[in-house]
N, C-alpha and C positions, 0 to 999 in steps of 0.2 A: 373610713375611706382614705384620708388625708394621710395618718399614720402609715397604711399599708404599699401609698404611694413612693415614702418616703422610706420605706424598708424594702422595696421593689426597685427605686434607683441606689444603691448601697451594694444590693446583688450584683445590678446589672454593670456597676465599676469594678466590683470583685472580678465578675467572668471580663472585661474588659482588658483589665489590667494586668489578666493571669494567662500564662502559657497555656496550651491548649489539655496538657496532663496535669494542670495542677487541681491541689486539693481547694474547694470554697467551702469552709462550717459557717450555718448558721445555728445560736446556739438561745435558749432562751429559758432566763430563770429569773424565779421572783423571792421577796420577801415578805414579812409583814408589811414592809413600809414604799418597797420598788416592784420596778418589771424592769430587769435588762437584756436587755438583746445584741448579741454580737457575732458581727460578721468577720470572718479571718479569710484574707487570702496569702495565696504563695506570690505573690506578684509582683512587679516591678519596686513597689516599695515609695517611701517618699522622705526626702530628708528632712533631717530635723528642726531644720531651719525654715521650713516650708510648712510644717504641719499647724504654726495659727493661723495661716494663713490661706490654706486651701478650702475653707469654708468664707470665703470673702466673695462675693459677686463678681462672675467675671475672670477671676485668679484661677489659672495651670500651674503644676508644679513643671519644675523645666524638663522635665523628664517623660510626661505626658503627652508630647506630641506622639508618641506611637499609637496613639488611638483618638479620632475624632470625637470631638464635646464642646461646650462651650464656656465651660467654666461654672455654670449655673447651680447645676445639680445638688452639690453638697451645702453652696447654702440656703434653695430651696428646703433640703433635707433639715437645716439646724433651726428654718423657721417654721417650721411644721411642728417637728419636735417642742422649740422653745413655746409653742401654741400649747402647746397639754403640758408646760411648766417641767417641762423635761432637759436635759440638755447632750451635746455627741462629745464623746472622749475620743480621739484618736491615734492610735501607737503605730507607730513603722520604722522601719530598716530599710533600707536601699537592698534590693536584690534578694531580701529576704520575704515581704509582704508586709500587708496592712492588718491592722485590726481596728472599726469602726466597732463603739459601744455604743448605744443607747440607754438610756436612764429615765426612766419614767417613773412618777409618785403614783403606787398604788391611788385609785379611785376614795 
């Protein structure tokens, strides 16, 4: 349930933060040893300077005011995660989109 929450707010800043035509993949594949799971959008994107720190309680990147939130989300999301000893990678471009991964040890 917790996991699913936390793959459900990921979506829900992809269609946020994406134009109304843009592409959102959700994409998920495993190993002997992981599960990753990764969400891609076209969306506003976040700078690089910003990206340790948009998992912080609290913290917008500056570019974020186009969409109401309270900053919470992602690091609800990386402690959720970090609960099943997992942890979030995140890659962005400004104006290009996001890529949130997830990393989980196989069971």
């Amino acid at each position: 349930m917790l996991m699913s929450h936390a793959i459900a707010n990921l979506v829900d800043n992809a269609i946020k933060y994406s134009g109304s035509h843009s592409q959102i993949k959700v994409e998920m594949e495993h190993t002997p040893s992981e599960v990753v799971i990764r969400i891609r959008d076209q969306g506003i994107g976040i700078a690089g300077d910003e990206l340790e720190r948009v998992q912080e309680r609290f913290y917008r990147a500056k570019n974020a005011s186009t969409a109401n939130g309270s900053g919470l989300g992602l690091s609800i999301c990386k402690e959720i995660v970090e609960r099943f000893n997992g942890y979030i990678d995140i890659e962005s471009q400004i104006g290009e989109g996001t890529t949130v991964t997830i990393v989980l040890p196989r069971a």
